[in-house]
C-alpha positions as CSV (number, residue, x, y, z in Angstrom):
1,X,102.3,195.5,207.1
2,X,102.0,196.7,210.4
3,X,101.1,200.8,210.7
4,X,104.0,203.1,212.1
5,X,103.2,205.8,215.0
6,X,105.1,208.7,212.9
7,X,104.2,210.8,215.8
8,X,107.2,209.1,217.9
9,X,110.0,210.4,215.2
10,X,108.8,213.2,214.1
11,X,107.0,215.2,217.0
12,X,110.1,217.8,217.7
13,X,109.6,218.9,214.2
14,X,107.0,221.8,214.4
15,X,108.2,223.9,211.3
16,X,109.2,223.4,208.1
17,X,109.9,220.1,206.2
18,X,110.8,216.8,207.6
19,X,112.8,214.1,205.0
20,X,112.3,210.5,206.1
21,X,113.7,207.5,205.3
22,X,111.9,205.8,202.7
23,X,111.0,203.2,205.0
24,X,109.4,205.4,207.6
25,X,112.0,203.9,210.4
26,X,113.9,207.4,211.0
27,X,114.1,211.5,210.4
28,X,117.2,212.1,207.8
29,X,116.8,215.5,207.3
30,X,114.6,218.5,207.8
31,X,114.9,222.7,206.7
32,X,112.4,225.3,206.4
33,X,112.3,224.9,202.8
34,X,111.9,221.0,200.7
35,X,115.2,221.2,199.0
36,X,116.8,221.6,202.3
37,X,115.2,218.9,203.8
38,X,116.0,216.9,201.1
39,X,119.7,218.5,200.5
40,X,120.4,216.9,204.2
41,X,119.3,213.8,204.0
42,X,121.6,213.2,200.9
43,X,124.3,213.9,202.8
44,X,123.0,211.2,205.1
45,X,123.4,208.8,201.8
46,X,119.9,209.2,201.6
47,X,119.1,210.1,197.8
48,X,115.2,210.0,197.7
49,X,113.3,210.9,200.5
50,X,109.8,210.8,201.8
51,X,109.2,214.3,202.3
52,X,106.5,215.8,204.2
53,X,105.5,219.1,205.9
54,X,105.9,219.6,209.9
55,X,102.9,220.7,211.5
56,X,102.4,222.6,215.2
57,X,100.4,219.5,215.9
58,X,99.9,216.4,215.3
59,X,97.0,215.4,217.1
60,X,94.4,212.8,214.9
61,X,92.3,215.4,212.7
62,X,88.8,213.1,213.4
63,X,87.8,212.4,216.7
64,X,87.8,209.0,218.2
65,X,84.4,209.8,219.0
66,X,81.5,210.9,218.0
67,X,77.9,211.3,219.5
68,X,75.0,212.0,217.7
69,X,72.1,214.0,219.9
């Protein structure tokens, strides 16, 4: 399976709770609370969602990097 770069979809989303599609491919939803989110994307005809929290950023938590002294 090849990995998908979330970042492109959901980077406008800063607040609140983002509902995907369950295949990752598309924002169908969002609100500030989960049954919001999740209240949209139904009446998308989406009727389970991948629901996940939007964060101020979504830079990699790890570094790339790391050098040891």
């Amino acid at each position: 399976m090849k990995p998908i770069d979330l970042s492109k979809i959901i980077s406008q989303y800063k607040t609140g709770w983002i509902a995907l599609k369950p295949d990752y491919s598309s924002v169908v939803g969002s609100g500030k609370t989960p049954k919001q989110a999740v209240e949209a994307a139904r009446t998308k005809g989406i009727g389970s969602p991948v629901l996940m929290r939007a964060a101020k950023s979504y830079a990699p938590i790890a570094p790339s990097e790391i050098s040891l002294l």
